[in-house]
N, C-alpha and C positions, 0 to 999 in steps of 0.2 A: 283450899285455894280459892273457893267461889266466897266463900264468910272472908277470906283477907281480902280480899277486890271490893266485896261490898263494904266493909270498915273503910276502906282507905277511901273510898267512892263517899262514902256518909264524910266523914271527916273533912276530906276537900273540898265540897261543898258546904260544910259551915265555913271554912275558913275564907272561903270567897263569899261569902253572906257576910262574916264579920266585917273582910276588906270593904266590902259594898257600904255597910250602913255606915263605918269610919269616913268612909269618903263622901259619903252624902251630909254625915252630920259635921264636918269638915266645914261644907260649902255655905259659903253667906249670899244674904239675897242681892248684892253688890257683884258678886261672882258673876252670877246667875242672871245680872242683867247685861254687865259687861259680853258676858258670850254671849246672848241672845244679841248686843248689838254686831259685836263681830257679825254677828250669821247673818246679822241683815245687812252688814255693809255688803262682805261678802256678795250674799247674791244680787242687790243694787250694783256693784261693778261687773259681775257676771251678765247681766241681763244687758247692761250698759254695752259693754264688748258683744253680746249676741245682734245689737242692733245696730253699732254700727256696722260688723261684720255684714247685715244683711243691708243696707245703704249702700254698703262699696259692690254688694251684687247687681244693684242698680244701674245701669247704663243711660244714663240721658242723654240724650244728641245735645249734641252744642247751639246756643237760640242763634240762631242768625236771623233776624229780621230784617227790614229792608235800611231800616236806621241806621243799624250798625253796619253793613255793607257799605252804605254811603258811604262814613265816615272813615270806615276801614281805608277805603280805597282815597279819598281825598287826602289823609294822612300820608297812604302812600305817594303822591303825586307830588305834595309838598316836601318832604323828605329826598325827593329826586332834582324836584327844581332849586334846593340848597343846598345839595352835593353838585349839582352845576354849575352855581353860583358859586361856591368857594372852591372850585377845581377854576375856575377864571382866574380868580383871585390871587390862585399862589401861581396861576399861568403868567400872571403880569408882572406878578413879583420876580418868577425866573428873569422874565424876559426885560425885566423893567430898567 
């Protein structure tokens, strides 16, 4: 029983050494570079996704400076003074 385990043991291992050197001798250096590029696209999109994942953990406040505040708010006051202006306008028109 131990002499048939170790034949079948020897044996299965040449046959996965013969698989092995088939497939290596198989392989062209065209092969061999195409998947080395794959690998490196591969981990360049990998690495790309790790960093923006770690950018969206960023929290920045929002700049408000005093610039933008003016502006902010004159935009608003303008936007109010011609919502009143044309609420006249269709006022006249009812009433006209």
């Amino acid at each position: 029983m131990a002499l048939r385990r170790k034949t079948l043991a020897a044996s299965a291992s040449a046959v996965i050494q013969e698989d092995e050197a088939k497939r290596l001798a198989t392989v062209t250096p065209e092969d061999l570079q195409r998947k080395l590029e794959a690998q490196m696209a591969e981990q360049a999109s990998l690495q790309a996704k790790r960093e923006a994942e770690e950018l969206m953990k960023l929290k920045i406040p929002p700049v408000a400076t005093k610039k933008t505040e003016v502006l902010t708010k004159t935009h608003c006051l303008r936007d109010q003074e011609r919502s009143m202006l044309m609420a006249q306008v269709v006022r006249s028109w009812l009433n006209g």
